[in-house]
Structures are given as structure tokens and as C-alpha cells.
C-alpha positions as CSV (number, residue, x, y, z in Angstrom):
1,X,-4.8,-15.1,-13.5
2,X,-4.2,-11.3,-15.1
3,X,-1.9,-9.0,-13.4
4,X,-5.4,-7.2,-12.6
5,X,-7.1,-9.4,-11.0
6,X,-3.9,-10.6,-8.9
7,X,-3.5,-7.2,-7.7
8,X,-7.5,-6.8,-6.8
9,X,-7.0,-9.7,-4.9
10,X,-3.8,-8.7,-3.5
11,X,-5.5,-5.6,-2.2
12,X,-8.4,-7.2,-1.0
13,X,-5.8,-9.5,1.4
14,X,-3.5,-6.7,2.3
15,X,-7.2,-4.8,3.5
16,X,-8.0,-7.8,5.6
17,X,-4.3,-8.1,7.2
18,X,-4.2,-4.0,8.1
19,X,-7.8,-4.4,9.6
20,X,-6.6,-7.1,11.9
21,X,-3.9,-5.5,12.9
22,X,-6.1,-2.7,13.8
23,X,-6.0,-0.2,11.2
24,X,-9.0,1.9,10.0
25,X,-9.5,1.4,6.4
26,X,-9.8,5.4,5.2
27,X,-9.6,4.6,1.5
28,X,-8.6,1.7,-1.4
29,X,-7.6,2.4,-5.0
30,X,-7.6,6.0,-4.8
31,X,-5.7,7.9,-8.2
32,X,-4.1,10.9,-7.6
33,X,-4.9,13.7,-10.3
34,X,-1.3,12.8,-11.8
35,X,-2.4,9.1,-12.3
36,X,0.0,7.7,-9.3
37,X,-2.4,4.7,-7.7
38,X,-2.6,4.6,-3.9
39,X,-3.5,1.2,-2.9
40,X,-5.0,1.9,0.8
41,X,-4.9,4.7,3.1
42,X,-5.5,4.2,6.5
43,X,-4.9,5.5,10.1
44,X,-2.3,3.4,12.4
45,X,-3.3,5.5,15.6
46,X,-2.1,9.0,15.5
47,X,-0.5,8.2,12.3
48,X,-1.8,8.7,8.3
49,X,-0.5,5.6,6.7
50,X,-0.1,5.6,2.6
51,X,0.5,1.7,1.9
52,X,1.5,0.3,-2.2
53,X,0.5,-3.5,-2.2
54,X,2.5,-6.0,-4.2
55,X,1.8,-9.3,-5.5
56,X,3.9,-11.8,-7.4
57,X,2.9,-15.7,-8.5
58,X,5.2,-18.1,-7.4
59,X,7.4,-18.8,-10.3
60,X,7.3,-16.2,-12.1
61,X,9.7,-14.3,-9.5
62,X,10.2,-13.6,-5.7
63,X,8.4,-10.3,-4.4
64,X,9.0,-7.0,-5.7
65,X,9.6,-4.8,-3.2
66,X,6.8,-2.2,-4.2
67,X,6.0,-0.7,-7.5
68,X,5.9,2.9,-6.9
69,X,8.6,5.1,-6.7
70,X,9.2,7.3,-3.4
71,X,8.8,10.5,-5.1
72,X,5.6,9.4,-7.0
73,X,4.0,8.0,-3.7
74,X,5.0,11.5,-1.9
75,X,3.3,13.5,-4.5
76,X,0.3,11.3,-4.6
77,X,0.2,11.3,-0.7
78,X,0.2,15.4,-0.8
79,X,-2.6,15.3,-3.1
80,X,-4.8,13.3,-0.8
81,X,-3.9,15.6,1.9
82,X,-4.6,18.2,0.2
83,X,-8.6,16.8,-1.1
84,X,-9.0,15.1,2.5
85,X,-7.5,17.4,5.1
86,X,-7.5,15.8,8.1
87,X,-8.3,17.1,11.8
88,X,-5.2,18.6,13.4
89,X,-1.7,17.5,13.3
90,X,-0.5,14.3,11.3
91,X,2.0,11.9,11.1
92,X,2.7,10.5,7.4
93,X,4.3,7.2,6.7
94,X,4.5,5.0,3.7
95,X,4.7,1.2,4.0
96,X,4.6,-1.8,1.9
97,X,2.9,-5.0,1.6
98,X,4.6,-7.3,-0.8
99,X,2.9,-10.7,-1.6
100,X,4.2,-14.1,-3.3
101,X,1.5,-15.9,-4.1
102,X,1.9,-20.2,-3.5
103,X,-1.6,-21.0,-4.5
104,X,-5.1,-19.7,-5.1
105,X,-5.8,-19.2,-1.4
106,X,-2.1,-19.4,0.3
107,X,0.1,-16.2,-0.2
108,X,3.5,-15.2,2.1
109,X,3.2,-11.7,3.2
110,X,6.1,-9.3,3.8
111,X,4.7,-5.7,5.8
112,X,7.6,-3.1,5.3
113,X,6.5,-0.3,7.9
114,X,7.9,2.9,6.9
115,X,9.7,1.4,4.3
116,X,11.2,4.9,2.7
117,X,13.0,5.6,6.2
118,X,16.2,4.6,5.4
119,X,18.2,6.5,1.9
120,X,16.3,7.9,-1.1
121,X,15.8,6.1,-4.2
């Protein structure tokens, strides 16, 4: 499988797992005007959640850890904001859903929330 169509697929799982956990899908695969690629956006509740999927095949390495830097993702984020203003006050947060996939329809699944709390990279 291409790294493309491991990610779409990726996504496409990570959409599934937010939705059960009760997230309201806002957006998937949105670019910001400086090219930096916002997997999903969607609301936790009260708070504006900003989320960079990961996906690794089994053998070829363990998960990544995300793929965008802080920064990046913080400018990106600001940029959505400022195209999709939402209704009174926010909370941001950034999370990340790392994959490692073990077959064609068996993946483990790693959900940092607010993953860029802790030191800067």
C-alpha cells in the first residue's frame, strides 16, 4: 500500500474512533494557505480540537509520534480560526492519533490528547 493511501485510510479510522468517542467531525484534510495539512478538526465539547493522524505498517517501524511540527500546526490552527471564526469563546487543543498498522483491517491506536502540553519542540 502507498504512503497515500495508508494515510487516507488512517484518517478515515481516526474519523471513526473521534466520532465514537463523541466528537463532532468539523472538518478532514483541510490545507492551510502555507501548505501545513490539518488532518481533522473537530469539537470535544467546549473545546476546538486540531488532531495530525499517523500511520505506520508493521515492520517498517513502530509509530511516529506525529508528523507535524508544533509551530507548523499552531500557525495552520490560526488560519482556520481565522477563515472559520467560531461563536464566542474557545478553547484550542492539539492531539494526536498515531497508528501501527498489523494487517489490512487490524491497526493499534495511540490518542495523545493535548499532546503539545508538556515543553516545546
Amino acid at each position: 500500500m502507498s504512503n497515500f493511501e495508508l494515510q487516507e485510510k488512517a484518517v478515515k479510522a481516526a474519523t471513526r474512533f473521534i466520532e465514537r468517542k463523541g466528537y463532532e467531525l468539523l472538518e478532514a484534510g483541510w490545507t492551510s494557505p502555507e501548505g501545513t495539512r490539518i488532518d481533522l478538526v473537530a469539537n470535544d465539547e467546549d473545546t476546538l480540537v486540531f488532531i495530525d493522524v499517523t500511520a505506520t505498517e508493521y515492520g517498517e517501524g513502530g509509530f511516529e509520534g506525529g508528523k507535524v511540527k508544533r509551530s507548523d500546526l499552531e500557525i495552520a490552527a490560526a488560519s482556520w480560526l481565522a477563515g472559520n471564526s467560531p461563536d464566542g469563546e474557545i478553547q484550542v487543543r492539539f492531539d494526536i492519533i498515531d497508528m501501527l498498522v498489523v494487517s489490512a483491517d487490524r491497526a493499534l491506536l495511540r490518542h495523545h490528547i493535548n499532546a503539545f502540553s508538556c515543553g516545546v519542540e
